[in-house]
C-alpha positions in Angstrom: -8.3 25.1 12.4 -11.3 23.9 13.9 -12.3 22.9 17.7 -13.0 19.2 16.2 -9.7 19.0 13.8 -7.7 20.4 17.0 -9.4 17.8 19.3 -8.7 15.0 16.8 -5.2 15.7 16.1 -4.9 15.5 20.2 -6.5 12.2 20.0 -4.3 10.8 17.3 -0.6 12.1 18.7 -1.4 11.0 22.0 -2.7 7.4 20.7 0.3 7.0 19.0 2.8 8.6 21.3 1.1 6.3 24.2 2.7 8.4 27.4 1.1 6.1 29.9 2.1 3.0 27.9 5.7 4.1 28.4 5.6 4.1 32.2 6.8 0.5 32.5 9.5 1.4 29.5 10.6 4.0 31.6 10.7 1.7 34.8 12.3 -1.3 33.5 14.9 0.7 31.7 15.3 3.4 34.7 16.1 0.6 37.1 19.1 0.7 37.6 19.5 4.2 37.1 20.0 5.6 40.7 16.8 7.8 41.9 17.9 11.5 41.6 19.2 10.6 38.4 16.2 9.3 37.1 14.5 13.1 35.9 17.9 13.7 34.1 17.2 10.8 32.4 13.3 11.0 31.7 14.4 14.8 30.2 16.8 12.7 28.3 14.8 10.8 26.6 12.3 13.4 25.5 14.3 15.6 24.6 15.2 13.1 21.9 11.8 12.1 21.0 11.2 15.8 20.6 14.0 16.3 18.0 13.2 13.2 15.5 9.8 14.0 15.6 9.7 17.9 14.8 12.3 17.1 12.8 9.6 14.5 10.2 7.1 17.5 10.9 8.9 19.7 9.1 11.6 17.5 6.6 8.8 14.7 6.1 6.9 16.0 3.7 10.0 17.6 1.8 12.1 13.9 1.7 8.6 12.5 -0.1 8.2 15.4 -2.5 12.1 15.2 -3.2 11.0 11.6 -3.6 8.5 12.3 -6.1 6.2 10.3 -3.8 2.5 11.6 -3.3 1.6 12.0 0.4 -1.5 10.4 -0.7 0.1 7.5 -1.1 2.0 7.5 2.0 -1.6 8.5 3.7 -2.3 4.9 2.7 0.7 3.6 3.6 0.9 4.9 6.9 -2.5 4.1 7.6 -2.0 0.3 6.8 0.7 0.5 9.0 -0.9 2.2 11.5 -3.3 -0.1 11.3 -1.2 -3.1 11.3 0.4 -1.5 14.7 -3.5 -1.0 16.1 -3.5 -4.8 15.6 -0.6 -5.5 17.6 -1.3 -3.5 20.5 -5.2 -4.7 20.7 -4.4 -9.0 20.4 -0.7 -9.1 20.7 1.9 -8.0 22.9 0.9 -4.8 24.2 3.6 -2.2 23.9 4.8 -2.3 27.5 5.5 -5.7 27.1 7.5 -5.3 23.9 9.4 -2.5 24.4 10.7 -3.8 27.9 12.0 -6.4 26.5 14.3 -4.0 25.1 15.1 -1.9 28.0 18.5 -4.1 28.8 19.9 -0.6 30.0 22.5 -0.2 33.0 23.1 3.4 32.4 21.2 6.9 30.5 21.4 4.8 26.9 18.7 3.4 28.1 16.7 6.7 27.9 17.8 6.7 24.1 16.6 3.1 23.2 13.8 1.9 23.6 12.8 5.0 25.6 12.8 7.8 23.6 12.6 5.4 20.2 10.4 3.3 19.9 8.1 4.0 23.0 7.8 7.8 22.9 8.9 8.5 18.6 7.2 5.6 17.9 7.0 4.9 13.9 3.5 5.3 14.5 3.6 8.9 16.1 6.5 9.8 13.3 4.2 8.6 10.4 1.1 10.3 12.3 3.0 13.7 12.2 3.7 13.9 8.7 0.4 13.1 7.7 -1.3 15.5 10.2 1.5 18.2 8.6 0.0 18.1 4.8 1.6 21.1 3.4 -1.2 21.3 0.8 -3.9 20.9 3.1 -3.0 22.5 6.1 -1.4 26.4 6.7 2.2 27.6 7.9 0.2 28.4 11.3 -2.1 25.3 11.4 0.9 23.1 10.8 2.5 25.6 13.9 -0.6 25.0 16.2 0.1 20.8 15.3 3.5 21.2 16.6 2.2 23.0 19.7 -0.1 19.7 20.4 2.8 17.6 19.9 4.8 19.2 22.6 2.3 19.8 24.5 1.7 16.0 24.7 5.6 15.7 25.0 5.4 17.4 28.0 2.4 15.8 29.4 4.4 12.3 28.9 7.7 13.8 30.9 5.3 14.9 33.3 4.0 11.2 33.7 7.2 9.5 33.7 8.5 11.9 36.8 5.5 10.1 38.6 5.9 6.8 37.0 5.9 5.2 40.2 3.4 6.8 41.9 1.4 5.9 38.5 2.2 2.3 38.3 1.0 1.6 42.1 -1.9 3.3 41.2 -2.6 0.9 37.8 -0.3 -1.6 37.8 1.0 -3.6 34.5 -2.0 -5.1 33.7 -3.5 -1.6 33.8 -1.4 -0.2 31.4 -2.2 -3.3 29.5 -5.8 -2.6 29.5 -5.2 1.2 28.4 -2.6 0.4 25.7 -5.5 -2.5 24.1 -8.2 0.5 24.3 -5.5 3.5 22.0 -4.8 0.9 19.5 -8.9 0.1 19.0 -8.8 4.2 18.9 -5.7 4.1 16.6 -7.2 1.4 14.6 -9.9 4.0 13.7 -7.6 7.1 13.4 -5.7 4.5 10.4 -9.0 4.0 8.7 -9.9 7.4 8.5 -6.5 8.0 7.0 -6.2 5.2 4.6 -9.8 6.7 2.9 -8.3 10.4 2.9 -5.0 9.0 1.4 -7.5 7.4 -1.5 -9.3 10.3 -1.5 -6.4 12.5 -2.9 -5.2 10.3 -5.3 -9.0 10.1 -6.6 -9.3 6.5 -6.2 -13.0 6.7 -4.3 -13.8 9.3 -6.8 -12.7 7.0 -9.6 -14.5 3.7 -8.0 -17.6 6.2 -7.4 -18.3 6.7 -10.9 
């Protein structure tokens, strides 16, 4: 795996798996949660994120094939959704706003929903993960050094929700506005790219080519 394909598969997980967008999730749900409970509950929700989405890394693929579904077609797919969710976070609601809208929690069932789904395993980061996890593209290792970035970035977004407060003085809501609008023009992108490799595989630019 390349520098550039490592680097870009950074970009796309942490786009989709938005760590600072979750901040005021993780607030608003949290807040009733009494202070020294809060990193039991931050683990919580993590943890969970962590499970559903190694859990498409390495089922995914197998559900399509067992399917008899192309992951070219789901390339597309995904990417239109992907896309569709890039639209939503750039001129709708941005995902803070939804998602805490949600976060009706008085207790650590908040850090299930809409923590750790949808903020963290977001539908976007699960159908990013299958994608990025080709089995026909990509090598038992490659695939391994994927799920390294993913929990890398996991722990990066546990990390920022410990100082979620310290963070949100610092930015505020319209900041995390601001930053969620910019990842879903970046994620807009990352769904274009894969909507052309989806077509790519089932040689629909080839075919329109000739």
């Amino acid at each position: 795996m390349l520098w550039q394909d490592l680097y870009r598969e950074f970009i796309t997980l942490f786009v989709v798996i938005d760590p600072i967008g979750s901040i005021p999730v993780f607030l608003y749900a949290s807040k009733n949660v009494k202070p020294e409970r809060r990193g039991k509950f931050a683990l919580r929700a993590v943890i969970i994120a962590t499970i559903v989405l190694l859990a498409f890394l390495i089922l995914g693929q197998i559900i399509l094939e067992t399917l008899g579904l192309r992951l070219g077609s789901f390339q597309v797919a995904g990417g239109i959704i992907l896309f569709l969710f890039a639209l939503d976070m750039i001129f709708g609601q941005s995902k803070p706003d939804s998602e805490i809208e949600m976060a009706e929690r008085d207790d650590l069932a908040g850090a299930v929903f809409p923590l750790a789904m949808p903020s963290i395993a977001s539908p976007g980061a699960i159908l990013a993960i299958v994608i990025l996890t080709d089995n026909q593209q990509h090598t038992v290792v490659e695939q391994a050094i994927t799920a390294g970035v993913l929990l890398s970035i996991l722990a990066l977004t546990f990390g920022l929700l410990l100082a979620a407060t310290r963070i949100q003085k610092l930015i505020g809501d319209t900041g995390a506005s601001v930053i969620s609008r910019i990842m879903g023009l970046v994620l807009a992108t990352v769904a274009i790219d894969a909507i052309v490799n989806g077509l790519i595989s089932l040689d629909v630019v080839t075919l329109f080519g000739t």
